[in-house]
C-alpha positions as CSV (number, residue, x, y, z in Angstrom):
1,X,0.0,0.0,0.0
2,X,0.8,3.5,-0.6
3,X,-0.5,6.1,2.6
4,X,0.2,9.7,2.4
5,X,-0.1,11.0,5.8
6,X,-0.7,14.8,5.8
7,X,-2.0,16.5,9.2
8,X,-2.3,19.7,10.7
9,X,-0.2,20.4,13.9
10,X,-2.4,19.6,16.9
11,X,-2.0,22.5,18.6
12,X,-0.7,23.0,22.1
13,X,0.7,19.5,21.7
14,X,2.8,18.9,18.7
15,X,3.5,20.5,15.5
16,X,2.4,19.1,12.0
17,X,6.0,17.6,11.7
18,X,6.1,15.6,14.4
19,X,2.4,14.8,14.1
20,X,2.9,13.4,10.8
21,X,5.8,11.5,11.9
22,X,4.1,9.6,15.1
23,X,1.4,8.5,12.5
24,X,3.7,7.4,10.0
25,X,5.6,5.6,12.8
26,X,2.7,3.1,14.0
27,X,1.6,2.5,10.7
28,X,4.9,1.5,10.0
29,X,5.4,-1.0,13.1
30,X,2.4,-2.8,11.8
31,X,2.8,-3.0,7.6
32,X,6.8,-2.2,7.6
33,X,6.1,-3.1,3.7
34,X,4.0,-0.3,3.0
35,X,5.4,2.9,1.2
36,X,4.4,5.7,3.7
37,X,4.9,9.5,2.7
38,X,5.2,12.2,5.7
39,X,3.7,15.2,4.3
40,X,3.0,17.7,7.2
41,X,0.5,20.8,6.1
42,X,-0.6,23.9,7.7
43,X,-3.5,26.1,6.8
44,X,-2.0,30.0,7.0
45,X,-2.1,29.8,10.7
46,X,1.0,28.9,13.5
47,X,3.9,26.5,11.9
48,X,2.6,27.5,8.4
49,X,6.2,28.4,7.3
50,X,7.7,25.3,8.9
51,X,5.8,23.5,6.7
52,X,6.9,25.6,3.7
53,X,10.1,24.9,4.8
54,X,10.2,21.5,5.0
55,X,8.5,21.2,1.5
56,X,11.1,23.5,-0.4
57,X,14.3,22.9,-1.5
58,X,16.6,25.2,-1.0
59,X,14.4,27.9,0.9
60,X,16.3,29.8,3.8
61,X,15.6,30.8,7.3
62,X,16.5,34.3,8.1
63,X,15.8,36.2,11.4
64,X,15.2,39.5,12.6
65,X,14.7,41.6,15.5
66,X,11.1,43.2,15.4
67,X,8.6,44.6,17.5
68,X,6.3,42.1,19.6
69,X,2.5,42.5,19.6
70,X,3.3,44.5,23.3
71,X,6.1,46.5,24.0
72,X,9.5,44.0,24.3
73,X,11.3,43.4,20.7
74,X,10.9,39.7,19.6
75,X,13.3,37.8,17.4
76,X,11.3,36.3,14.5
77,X,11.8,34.7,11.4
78,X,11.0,34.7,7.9
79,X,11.2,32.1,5.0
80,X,13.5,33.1,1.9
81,X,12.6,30.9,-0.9
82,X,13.9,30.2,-4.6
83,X,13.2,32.4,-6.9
84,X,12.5,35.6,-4.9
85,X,9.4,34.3,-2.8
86,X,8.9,35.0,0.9
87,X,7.0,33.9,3.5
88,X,6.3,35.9,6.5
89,X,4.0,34.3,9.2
90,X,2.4,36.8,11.4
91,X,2.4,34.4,14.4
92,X,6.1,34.9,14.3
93,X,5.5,39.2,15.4
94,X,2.5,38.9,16.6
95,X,1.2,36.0,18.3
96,X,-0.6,35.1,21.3
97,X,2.3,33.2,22.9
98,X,4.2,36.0,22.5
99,X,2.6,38.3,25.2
100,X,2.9,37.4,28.8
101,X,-0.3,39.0,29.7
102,X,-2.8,39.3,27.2
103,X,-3.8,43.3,25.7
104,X,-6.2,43.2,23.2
105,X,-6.7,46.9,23.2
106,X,-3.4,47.4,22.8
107,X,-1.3,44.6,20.9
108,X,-0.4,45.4,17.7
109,X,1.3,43.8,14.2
110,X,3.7,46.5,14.0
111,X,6.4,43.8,14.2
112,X,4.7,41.9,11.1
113,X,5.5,45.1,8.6
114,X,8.9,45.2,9.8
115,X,9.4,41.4,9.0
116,X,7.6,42.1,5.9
117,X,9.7,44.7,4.7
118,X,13.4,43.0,5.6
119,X,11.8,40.5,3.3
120,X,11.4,43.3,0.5
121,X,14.9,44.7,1.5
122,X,16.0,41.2,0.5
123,X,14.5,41.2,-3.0
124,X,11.2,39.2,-2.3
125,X,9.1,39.5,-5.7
126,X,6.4,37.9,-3.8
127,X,5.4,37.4,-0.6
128,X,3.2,34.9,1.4
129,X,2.0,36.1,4.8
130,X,0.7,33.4,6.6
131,X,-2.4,35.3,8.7
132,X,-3.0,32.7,11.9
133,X,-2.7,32.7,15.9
134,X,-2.7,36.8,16.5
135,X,-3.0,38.8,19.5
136,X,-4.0,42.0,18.1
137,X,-7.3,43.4,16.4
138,X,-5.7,46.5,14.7
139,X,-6.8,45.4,10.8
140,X,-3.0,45.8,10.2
141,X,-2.5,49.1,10.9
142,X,0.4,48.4,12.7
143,X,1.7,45.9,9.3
144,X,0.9,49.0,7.5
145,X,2.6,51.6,9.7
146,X,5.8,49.9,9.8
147,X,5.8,49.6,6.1
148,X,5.5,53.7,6.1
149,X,1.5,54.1,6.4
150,X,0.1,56.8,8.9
151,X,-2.8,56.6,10.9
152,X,-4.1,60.0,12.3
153,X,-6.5,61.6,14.9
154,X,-8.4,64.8,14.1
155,X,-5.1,66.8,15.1
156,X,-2.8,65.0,13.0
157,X,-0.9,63.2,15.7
158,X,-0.1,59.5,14.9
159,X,-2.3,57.4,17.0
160,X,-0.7,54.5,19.5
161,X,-0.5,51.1,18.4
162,X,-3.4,48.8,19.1
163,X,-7.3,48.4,17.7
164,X,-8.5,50.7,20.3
165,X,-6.9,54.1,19.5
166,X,-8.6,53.4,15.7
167,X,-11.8,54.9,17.3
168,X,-10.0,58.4,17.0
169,X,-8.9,57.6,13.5
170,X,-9.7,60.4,11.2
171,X,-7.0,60.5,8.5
172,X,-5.6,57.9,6.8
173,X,-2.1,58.3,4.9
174,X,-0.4,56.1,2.5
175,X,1.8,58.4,0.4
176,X,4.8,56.9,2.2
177,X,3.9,53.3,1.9
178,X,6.3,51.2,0.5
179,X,5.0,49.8,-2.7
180,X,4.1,45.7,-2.6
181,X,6.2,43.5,-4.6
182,X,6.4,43.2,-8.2
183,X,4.8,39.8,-7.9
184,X,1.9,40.5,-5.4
185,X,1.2,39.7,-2.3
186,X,-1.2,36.9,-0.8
187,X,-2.8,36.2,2.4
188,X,-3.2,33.0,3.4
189,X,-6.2,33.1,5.7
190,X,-6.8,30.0,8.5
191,X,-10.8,31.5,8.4
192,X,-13.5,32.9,6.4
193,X,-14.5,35.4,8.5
194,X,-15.6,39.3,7.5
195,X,-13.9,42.2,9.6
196,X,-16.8,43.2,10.9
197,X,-20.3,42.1,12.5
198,X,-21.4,39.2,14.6
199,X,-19.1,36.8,12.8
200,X,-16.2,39.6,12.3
201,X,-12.8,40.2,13.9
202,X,-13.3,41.4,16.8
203,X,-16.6,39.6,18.2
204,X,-15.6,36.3,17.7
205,X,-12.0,36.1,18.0
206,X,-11.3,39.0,20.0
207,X,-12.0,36.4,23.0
208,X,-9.4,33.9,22.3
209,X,-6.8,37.3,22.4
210,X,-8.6,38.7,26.3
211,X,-11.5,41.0,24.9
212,X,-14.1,41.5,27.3
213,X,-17.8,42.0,26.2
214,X,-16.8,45.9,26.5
215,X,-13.4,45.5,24.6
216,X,-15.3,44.0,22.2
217,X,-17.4,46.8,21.4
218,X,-14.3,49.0,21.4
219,X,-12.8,47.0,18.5
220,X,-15.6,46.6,16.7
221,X,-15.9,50.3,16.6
222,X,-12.5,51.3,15.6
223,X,-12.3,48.7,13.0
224,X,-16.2,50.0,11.1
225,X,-14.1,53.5,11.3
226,X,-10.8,52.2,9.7
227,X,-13.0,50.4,7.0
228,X,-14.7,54.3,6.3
229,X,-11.8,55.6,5.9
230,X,-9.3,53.0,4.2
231,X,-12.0,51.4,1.8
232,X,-11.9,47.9,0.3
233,X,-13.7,45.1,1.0
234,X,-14.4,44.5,4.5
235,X,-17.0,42.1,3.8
236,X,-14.6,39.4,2.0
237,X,-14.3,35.8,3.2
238,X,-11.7,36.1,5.1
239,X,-10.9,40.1,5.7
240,X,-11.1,39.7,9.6
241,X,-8.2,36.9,9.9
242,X,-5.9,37.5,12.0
243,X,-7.4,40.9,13.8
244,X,-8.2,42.5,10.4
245,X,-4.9,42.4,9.1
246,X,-5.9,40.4,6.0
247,X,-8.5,42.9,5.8
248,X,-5.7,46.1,5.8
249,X,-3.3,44.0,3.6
250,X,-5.6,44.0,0.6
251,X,-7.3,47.7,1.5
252,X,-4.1,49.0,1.4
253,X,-1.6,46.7,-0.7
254,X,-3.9,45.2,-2.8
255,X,-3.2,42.1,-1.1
256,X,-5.6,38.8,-2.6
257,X,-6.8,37.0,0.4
258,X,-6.3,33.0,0.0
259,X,-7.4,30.0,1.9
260,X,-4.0,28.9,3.5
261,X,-4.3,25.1,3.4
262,X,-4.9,24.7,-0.3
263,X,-2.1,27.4,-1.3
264,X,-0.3,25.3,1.7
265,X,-1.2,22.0,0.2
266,X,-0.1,22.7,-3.3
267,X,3.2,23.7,-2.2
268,X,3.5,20.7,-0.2
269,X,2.9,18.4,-3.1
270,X,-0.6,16.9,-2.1
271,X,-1.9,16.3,-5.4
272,X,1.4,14.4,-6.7
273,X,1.0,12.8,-3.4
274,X,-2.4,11.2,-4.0
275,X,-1.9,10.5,-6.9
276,X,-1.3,6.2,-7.0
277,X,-2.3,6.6,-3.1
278,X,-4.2,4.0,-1.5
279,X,-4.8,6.0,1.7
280,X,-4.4,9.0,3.0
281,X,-4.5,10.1,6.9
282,X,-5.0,13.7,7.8
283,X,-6.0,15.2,11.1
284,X,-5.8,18.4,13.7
285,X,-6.2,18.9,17.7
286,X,-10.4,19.4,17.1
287,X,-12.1,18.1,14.0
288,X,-16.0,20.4,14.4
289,X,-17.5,22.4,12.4
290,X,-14.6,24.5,11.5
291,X,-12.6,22.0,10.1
292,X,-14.6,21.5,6.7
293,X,-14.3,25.4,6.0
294,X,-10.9,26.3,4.7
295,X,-9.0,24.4,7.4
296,X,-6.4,21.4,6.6
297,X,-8.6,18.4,7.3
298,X,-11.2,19.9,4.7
299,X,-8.6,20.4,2.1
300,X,-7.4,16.4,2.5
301,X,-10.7,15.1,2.3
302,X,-12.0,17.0,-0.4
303,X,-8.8,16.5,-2.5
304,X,-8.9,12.7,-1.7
305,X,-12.7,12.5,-2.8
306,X,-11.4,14.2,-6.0
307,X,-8.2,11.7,-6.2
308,X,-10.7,8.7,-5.4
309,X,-8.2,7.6,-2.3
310,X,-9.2,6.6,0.4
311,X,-9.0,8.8,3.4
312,X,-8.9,8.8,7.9
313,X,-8.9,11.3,10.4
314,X,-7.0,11.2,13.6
315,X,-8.6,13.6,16.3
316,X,-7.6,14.7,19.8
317,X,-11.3,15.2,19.9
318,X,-14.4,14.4,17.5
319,X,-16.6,17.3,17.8
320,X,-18.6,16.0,15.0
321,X,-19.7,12.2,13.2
322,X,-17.3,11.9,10.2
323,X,-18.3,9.8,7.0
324,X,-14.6,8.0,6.9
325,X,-12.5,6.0,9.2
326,X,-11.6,8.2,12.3
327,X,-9.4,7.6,15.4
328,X,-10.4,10.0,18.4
329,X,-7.1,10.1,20.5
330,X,-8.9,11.3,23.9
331,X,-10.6,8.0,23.5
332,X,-7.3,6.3,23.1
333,X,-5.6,8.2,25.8
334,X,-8.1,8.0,28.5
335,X,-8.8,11.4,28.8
336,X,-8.1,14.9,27.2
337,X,-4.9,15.4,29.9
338,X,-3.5,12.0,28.7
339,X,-3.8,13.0,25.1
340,X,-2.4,16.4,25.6
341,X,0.6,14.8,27.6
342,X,1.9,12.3,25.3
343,X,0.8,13.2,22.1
344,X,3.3,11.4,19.9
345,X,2.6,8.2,21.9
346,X,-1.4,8.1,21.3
347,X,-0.8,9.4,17.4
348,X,1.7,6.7,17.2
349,X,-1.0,3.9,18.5
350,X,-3.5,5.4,16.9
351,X,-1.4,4.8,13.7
352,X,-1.0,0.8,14.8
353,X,-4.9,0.9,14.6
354,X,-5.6,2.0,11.3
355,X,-2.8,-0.1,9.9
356,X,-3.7,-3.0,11.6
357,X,-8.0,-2.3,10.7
358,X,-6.6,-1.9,7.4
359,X,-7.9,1.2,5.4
360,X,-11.5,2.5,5.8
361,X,-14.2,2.7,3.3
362,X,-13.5,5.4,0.7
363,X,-15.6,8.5,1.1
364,X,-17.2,8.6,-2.3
């Protein structure tokens, strides 16, 4: 048999890497004979340039001292690939883990601008920036700013980083903005959300980053007013990822806004992959209702359907009844705490099972 497995990282536990490598491990211990292919994938969100990395030749680390989403300077990294690409991944600059006590108010992606223009200083013709895992709701105004954008009260003073000062926005000022590459510039988006509304930036993510009900309404507010004043579409699937800053990428930079785990899984390889596959095994931390809508799982099992392989998912948790062969690892484990402890060593048995089940029903 030929398996391809290709998960997400199951966050808080173990990147996509290592993920992919447990699997690939127990399937091995039970059909050594089998040709198994590790093919870790990431949908725009944390690890996404990891992954790149691991899937291109020849593409270079290089690292940088920027601003963090609060006030200490972070050292973050960006991916230099062949032929003039980039990819910057805003988790990098400005990502939850990166603050010691969340600010949504006031955390910024200052920090993502600057990575995004040592990239340009290096001769990117095209950039990727990987929108996932941010602790700001600023609709990249701080990206923007860094790359020579000004944001203005009614006086004319600059306003502080952060979502909340936009509320006093009232001029916005792009004649020093550095000019995108010559080769455009794409978001890769981990959601489909809008910026704004009930299903927008701020409302339902601005939890996850410490927003109280108030905060909330705080964001919402200065993001409707940087929308007025900066244009675009805020209303595009995907505009509100990452706190808006898809949204101010393509308002501003005529950024195009892309699901990350398809661009993700064609520079991976997937479709080569499947093709001549009998199996292929994808999975995440969570599969719910998310995970069909522009997330990595979706991707697999939708490419597999098209591909006529067969596919599984392995789960920390099954938030949802899936239509092929499943593993759930909390089940495995015990418990959630047991899962989350030893991850490699319940994806690892949970890799023994479906080898030794054999594969499950195809999908179609």
């Amino acid at each position: 048999m030929r398996v391809v497995v290709a998960p997400d990282s199951f966050k808080g536990s173990l990147g996509a890497a290592a993920a992919a490598a447990a699997i690939a491990a127990g399937w091995r211990q039970v059909r050594p004979a089998d040709e198994v292919i590790e093919l870790p994938l990431a949908d725009g969100g944390e690890g996404t340039a990891s992954v790149v990395a691991a899937a291109v030749p020849d593409s270079r680390w290089q690292l940088a001292q920027v601003s963090g989403p609060a006030a200490a300077q972070v050292t973050a990294g960006w991916l230099d690939l062949p032929g003039n690409g980039a990819v910057v991944e805003l988790a990098a600059a400005a990502g939850l883990p990166l603050v010691a006590e969340l600010s949504p108010l006031t955390a910024h992606s200052f920090g993502v601008g600057e990575l995004i223009g040592r990239a340009l200083d290096a001769g990117a013709r095209h950039i990727d920036v990987a929108l996932g895992g941010s602790a700001c709701t600023d609709g990249g105004t701080g990206a923007l700013a860094a790359l020579g954008a000004r944001f203005l009260d009614a006086a004319g003073c600059e306003l502080p980083r952060g979502g909340a000062a936009l509320t006093r926005l009232a001029i916005v000022d792009l004649a020093r903005l550095r000019r995108p590459p010559a080769g455009g510039v794409s978001c890769l988006t981990d959601v489909r959300a809008p910026l704004l509304g009930a299903r927008g930036a701020a409302a339902v993510f601005g939890p996850q980053k410490g927003a109280t009900v108030t905060d909330i309404a705080v964001l919402e507010a200065g993001l409707t007013r940087l929308a007025e004043l900066l244009g675009g579409d805020p209303d595009a699937p995907g505009a509100g990822a990452a706190g808006g800053c898809a949204y101010g990428l393509a308002a501003a930079w005529d950024a195009t806004l892309q699901p990350g785990a398809e661009r993700i899984a064609a520079i991976a390889g997937l479709p080569v992959a499947l093709d001549g596959a009998d199996l292929v095994i994808t999975g995440e931390g969570r599969y719910d209702a998310t995970s069909l809508s522009g997330k990595v799982v979706g991707t697999v099992l939708a490419a597999a359907k098209t591909a006529g392989v067969a596919a599984a998912i392995v789960a920390g948790q099954l938030g949802l009844p899936v239509e092929v062969g499943a593993v759930e690892l909390v089940a495995l484990a015990g418990s959630p705490e047991a899962a989350v402890g030893e991850p490699r060593r319940w994806l690892t048995a949970a890799g023994r099972l479906l080898a030794a089940g054999g594969p499950p029903p195809s999908a179609d």
